[in-house]
Every structure is written in C-alpha cells, then in structure tokens.
N, CA, C and O atoms as a Tripos MOL2 file, in Angstrom:
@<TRIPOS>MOLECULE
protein
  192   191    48     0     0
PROTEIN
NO_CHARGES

@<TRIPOS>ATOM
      1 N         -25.0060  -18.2140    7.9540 N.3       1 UNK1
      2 CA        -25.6800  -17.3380    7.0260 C.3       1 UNK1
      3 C         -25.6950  -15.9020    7.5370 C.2       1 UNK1
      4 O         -25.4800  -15.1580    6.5800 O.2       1 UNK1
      5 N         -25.8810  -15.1540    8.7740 N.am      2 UNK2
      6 CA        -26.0760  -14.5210    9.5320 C.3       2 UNK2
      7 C         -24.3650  -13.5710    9.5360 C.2       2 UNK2
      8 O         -24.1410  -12.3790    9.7450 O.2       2 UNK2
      9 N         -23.4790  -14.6440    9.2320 N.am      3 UNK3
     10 CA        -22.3440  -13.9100    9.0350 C.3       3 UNK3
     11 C         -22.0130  -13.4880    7.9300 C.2       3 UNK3
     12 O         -21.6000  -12.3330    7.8300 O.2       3 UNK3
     13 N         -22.1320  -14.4650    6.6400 N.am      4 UNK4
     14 CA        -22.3510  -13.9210    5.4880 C.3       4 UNK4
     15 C         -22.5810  -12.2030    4.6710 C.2       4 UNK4
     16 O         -22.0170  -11.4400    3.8870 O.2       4 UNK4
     17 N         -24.0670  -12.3480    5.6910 N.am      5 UNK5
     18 CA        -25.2140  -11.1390    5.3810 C.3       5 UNK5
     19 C         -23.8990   -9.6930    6.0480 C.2       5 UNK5
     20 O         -23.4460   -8.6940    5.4890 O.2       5 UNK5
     21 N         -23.6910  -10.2790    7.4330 N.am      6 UNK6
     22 CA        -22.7290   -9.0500    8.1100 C.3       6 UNK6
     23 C         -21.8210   -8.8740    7.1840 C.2       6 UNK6
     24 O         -21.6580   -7.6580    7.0900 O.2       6 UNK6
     25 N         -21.0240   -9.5230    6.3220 N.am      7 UNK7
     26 CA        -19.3630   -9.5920    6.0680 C.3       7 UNK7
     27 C         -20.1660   -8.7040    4.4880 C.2       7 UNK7
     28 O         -19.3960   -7.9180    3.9360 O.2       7 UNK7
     29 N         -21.6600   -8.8470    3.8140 N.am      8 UNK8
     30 CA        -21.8010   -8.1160    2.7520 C.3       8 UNK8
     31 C         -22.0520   -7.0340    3.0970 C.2       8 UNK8
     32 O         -21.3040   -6.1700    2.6400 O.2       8 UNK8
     33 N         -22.9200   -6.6760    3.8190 N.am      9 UNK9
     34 CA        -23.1270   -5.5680    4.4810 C.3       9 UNK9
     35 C         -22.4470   -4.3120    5.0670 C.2       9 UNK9
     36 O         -22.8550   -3.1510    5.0410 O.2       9 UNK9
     37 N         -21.2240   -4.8570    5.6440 N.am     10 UNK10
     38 CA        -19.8710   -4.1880    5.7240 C.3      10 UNK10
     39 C         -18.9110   -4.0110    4.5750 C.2      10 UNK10
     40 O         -18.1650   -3.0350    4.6570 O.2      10 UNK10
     41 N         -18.8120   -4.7390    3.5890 N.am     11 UNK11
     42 CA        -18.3190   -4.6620    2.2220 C.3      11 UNK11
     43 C         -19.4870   -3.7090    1.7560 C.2      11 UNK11
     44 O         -19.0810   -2.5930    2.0810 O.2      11 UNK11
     45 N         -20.2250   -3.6210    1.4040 N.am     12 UNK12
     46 CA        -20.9830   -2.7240    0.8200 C.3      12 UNK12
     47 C         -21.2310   -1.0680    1.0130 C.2      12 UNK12
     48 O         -21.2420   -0.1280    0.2180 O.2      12 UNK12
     49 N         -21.4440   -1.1960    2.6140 N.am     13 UNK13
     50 CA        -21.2260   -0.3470    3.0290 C.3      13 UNK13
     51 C         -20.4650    0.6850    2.8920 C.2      13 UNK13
     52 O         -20.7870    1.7930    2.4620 O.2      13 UNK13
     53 N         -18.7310    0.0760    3.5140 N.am     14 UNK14
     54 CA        -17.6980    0.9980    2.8790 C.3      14 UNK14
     55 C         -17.1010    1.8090    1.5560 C.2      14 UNK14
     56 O         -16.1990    2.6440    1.5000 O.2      14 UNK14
     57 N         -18.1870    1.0870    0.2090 N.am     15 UNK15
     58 CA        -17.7890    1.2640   -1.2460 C.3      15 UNK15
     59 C         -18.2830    2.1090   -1.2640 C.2      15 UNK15
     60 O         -19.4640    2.1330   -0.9170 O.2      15 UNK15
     61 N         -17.4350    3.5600   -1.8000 N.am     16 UNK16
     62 CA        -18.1540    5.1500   -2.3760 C.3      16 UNK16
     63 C         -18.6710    5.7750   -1.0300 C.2      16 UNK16
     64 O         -19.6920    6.4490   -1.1620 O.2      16 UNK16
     65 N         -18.1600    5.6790    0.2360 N.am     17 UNK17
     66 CA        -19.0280    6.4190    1.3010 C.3      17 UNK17
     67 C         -18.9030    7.8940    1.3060 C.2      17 UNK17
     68 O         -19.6080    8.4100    2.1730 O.2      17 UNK17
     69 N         -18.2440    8.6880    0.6240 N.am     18 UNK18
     70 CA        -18.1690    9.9280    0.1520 C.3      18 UNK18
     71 C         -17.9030   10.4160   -0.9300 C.2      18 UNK18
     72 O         -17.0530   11.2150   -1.3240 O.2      18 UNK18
     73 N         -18.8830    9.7460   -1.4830 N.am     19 UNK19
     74 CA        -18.6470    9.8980   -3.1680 C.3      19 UNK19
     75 C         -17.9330    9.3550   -4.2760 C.2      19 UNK19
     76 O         -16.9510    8.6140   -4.2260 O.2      19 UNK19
     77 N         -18.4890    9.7730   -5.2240 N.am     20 UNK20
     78 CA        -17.5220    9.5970   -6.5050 C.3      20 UNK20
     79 C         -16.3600   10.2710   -6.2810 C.2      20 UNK20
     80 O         -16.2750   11.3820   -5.7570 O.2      20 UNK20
     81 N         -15.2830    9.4550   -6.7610 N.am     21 UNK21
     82 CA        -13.6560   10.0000   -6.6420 C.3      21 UNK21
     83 C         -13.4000   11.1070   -7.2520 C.2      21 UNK21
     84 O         -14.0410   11.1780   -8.3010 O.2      21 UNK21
     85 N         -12.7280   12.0240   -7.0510 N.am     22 UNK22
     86 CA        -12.4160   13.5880   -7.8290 C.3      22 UNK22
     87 C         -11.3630   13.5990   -7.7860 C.2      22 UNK22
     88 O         -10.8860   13.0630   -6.7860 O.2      22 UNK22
     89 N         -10.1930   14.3110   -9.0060 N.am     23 UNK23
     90 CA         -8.9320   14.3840   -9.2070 C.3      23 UNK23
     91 C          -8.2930   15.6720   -8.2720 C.2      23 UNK23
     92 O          -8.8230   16.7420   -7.9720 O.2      23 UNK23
     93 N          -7.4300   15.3260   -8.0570 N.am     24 UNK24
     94 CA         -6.6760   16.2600   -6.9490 C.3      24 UNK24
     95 C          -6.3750   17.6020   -7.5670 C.2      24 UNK24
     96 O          -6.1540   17.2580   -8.7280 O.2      24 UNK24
     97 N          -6.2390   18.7810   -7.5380 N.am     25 UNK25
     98 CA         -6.2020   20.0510   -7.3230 C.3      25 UNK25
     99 C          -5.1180   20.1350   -8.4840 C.2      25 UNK25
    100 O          -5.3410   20.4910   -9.6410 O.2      25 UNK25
    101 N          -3.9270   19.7460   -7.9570 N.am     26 UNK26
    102 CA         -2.7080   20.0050   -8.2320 C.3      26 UNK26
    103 C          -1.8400   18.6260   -8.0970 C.2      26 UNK26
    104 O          -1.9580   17.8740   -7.1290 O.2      26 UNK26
    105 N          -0.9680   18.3960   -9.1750 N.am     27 UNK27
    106 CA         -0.0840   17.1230   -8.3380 C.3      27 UNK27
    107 C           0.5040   16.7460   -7.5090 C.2      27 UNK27
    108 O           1.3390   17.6090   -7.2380 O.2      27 UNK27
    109 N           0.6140   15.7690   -6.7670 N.am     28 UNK28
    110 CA          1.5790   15.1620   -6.0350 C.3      28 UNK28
    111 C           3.1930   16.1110   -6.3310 C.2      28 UNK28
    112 O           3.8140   16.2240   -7.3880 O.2      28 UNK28
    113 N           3.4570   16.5840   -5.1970 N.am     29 UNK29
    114 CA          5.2100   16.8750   -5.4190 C.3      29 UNK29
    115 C           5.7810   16.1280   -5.3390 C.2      29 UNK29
    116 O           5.4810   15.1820   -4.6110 O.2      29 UNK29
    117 N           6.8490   16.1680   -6.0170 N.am     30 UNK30
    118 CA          7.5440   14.8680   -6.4960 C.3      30 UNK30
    119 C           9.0120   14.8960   -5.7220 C.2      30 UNK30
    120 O           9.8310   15.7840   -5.9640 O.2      30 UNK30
    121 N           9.3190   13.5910   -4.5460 N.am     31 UNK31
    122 CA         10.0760   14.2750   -3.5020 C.3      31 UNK31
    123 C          11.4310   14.0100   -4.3700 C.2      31 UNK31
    124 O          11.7420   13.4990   -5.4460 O.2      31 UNK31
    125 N          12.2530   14.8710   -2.9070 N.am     32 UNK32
    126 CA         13.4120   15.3000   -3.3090 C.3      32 UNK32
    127 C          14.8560   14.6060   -2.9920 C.2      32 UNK32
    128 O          15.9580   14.9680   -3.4030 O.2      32 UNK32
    129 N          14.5780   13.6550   -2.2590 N.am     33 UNK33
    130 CA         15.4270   12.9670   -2.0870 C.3      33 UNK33
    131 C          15.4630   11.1920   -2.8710 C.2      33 UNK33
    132 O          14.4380   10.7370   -3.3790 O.2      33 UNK33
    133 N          16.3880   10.6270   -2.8500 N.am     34 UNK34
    134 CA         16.2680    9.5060   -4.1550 C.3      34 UNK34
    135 C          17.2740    8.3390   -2.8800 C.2      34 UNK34
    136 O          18.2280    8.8200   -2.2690 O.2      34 UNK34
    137 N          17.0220    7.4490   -2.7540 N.am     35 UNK35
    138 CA         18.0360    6.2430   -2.1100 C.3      35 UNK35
    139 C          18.3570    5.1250   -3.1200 C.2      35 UNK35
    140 O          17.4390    4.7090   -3.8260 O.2      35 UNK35
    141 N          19.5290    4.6370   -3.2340 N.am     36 UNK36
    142 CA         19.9680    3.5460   -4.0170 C.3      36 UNK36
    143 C          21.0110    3.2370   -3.7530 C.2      36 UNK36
    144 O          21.8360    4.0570   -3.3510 O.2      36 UNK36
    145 N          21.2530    2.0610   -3.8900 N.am     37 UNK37
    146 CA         22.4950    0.7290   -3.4040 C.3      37 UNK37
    147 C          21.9260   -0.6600   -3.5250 C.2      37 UNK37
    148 O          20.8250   -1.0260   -3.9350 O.2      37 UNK37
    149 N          23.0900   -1.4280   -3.0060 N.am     38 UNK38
    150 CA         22.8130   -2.9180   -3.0830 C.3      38 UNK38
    151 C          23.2610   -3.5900   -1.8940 C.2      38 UNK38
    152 O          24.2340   -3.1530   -1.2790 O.2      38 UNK38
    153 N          22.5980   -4.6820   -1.4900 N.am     39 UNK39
    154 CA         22.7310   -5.7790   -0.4640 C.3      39 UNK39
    155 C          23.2120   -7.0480   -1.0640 C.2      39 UNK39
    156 O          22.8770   -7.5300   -2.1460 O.2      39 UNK39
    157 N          24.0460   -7.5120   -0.1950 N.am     40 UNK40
    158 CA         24.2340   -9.1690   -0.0380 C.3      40 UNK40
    159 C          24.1210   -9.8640    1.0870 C.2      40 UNK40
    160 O          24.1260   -9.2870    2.1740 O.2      40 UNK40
    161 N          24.0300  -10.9060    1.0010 N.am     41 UNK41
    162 CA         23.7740  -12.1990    2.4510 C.3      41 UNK41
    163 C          24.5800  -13.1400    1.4560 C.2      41 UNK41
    164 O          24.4630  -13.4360    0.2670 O.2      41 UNK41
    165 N          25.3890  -13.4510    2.4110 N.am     42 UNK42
    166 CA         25.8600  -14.9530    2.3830 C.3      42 UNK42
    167 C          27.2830  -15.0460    3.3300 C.2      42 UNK42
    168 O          27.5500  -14.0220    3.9590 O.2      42 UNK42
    169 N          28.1960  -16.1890    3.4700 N.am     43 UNK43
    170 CA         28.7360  -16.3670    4.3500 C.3      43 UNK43
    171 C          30.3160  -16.4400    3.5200 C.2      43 UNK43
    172 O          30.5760  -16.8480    2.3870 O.2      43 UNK43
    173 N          31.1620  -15.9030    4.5260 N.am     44 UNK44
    174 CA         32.9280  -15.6460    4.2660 C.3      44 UNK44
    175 C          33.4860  -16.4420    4.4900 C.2      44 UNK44
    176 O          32.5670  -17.1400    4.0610 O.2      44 UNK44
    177 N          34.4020  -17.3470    4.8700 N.am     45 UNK45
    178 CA         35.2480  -18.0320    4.9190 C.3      45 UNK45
    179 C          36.3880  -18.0800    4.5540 C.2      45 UNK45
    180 O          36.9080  -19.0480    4.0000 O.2      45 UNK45
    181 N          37.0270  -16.8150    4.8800 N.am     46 UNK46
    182 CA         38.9820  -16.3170    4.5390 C.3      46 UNK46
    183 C          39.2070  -16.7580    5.6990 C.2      46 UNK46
    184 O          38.6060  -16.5790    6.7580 O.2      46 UNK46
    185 N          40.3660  -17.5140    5.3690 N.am     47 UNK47
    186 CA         41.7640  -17.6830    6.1430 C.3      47 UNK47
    187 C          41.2520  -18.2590    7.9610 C.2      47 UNK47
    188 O          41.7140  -18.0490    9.0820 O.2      47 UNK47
    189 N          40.0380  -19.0780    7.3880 N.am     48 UNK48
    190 CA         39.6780  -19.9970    8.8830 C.3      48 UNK48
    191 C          39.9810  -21.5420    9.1560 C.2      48 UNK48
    192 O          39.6790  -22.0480   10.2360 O.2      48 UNK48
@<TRIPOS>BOND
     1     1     2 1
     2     2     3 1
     3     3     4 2
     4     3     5 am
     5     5     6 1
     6     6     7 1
     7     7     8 2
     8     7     9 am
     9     9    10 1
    10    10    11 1
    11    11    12 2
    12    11    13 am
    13    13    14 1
    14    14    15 1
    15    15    16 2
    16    15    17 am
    17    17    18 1
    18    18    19 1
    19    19    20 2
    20    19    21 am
    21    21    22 1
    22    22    23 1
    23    23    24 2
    24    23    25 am
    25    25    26 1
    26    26    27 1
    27    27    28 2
    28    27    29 am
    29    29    30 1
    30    30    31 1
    31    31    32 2
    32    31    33 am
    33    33    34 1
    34    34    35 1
    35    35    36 2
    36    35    37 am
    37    37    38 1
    38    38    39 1
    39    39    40 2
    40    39    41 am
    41    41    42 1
    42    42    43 1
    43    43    44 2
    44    43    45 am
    45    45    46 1
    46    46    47 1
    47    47    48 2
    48    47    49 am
    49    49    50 1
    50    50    51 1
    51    51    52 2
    52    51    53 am
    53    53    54 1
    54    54    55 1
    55    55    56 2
    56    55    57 am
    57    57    58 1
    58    58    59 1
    59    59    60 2
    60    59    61 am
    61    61    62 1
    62    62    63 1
    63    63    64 2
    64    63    65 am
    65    65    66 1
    66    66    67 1
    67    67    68 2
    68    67    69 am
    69    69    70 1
    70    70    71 1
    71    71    72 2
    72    71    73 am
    73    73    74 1
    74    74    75 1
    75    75    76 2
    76    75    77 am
    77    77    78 1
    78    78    79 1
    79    79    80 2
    80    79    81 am
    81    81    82 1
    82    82    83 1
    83    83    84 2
    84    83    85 am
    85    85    86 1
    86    86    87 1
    87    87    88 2
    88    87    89 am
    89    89    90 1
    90    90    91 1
    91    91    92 2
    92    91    93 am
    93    93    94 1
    94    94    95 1
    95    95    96 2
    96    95    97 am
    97    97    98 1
    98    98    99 1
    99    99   100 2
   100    99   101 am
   101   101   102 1
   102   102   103 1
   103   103   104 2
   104   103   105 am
   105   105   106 1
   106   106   107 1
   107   107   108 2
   108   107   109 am
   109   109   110 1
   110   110   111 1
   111   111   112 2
   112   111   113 am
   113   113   114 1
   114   114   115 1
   115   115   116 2
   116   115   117 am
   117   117   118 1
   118   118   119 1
   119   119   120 2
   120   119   121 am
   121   121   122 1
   122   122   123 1
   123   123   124 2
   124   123   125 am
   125   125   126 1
   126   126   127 1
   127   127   128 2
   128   127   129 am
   129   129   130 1
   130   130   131 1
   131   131   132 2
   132   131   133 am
   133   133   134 1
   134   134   135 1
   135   135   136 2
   136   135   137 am
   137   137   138 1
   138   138   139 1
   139   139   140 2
   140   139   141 am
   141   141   142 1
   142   142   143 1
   143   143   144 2
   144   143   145 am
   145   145   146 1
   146   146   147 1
   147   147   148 2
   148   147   149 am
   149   149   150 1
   150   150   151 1
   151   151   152 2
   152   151   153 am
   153   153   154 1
   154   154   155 1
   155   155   156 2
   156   155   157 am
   157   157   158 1
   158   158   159 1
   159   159   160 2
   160   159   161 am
   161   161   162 1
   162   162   163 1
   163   163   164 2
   164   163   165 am
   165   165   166 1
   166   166   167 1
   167   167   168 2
   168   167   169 am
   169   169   170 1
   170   170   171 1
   171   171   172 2
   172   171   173 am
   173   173   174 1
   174   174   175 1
   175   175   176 2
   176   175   177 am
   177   177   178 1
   178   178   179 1
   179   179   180 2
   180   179   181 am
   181   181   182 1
   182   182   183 1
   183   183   184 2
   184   183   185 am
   185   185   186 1
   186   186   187 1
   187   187   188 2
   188   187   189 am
   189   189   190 1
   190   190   191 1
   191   191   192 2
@<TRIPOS>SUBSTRUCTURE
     1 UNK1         2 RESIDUE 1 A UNK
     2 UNK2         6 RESIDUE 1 A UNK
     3 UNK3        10 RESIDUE 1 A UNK
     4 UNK4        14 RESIDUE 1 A UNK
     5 UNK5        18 RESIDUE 1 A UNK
     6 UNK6        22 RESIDUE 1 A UNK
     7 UNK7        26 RESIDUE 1 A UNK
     8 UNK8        30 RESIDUE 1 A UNK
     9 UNK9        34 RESIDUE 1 A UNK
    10 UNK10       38 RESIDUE 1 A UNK
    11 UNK11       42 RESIDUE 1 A UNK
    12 UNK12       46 RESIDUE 1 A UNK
    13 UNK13       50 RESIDUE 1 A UNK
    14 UNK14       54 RESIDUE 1 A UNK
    15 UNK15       58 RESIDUE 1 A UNK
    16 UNK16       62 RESIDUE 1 A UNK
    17 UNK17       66 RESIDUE 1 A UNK
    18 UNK18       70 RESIDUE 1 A UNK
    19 UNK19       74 RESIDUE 1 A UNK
    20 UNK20       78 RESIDUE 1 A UNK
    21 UNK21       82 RESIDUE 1 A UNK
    22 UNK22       86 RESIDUE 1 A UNK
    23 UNK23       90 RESIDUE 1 A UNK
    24 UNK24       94 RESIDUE 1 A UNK
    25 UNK25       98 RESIDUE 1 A UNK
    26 UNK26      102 RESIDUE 1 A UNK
    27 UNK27      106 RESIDUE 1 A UNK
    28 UNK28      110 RESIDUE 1 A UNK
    29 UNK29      114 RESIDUE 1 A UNK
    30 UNK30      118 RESIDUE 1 A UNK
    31 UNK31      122 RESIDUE 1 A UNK
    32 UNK32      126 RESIDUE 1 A UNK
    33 UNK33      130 RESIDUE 1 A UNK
    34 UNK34      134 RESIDUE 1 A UNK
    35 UNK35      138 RESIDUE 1 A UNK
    36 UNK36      142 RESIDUE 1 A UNK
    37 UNK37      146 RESIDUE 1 A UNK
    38 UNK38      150 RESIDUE 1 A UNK
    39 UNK39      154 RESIDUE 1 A UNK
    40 UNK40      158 RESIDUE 1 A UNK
    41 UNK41      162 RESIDUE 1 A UNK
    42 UNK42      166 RESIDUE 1 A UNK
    43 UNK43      170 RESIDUE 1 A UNK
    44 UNK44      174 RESIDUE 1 A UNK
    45 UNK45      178 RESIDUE 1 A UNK
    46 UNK46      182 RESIDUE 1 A UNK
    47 UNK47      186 RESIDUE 1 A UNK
    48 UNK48      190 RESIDUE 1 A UNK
C-alpha cells in the first residue's frame, strides 16, 4: 500500500509542474535536409 501511495504521489506530482502549456513564439523551422531509400535482408545464392 505504502508503494502505491509513492508511485501516486510521484505521478501527480510531475503533472503541470510549471504550468499550463503555452504555444511557442514562432514555429518550429522546418529542417533542411530530407533522407530516403530502401532496404532489403534476405539471402543470395548465385552460382554456389
């Protein structure tokens, strides 16, 4: 029971510890670099 009480207590605790949330200034920059391709796994078997 004793752990319970700790594990709410610490959950509780941490929710809103500096407030209500506020929207950021300005947006997120939106980065500039982009990665894309494709992977495979599996096994070859030419000419063994």
């Amino acid at each position: 029971m004793k752990y319970l009480a700790l594990i709410a207590a610490l959950t509780l605790a941490a929710c809103g510890v500096d407030g209500a949330p506020q929207r950021p200034e300005q947006p997120a920059p939106k980065p500039g670099v982009s990665v894309s391709g494709d992977g495979r796994i599996g096994v070859r078997a030419d000419g063994l």
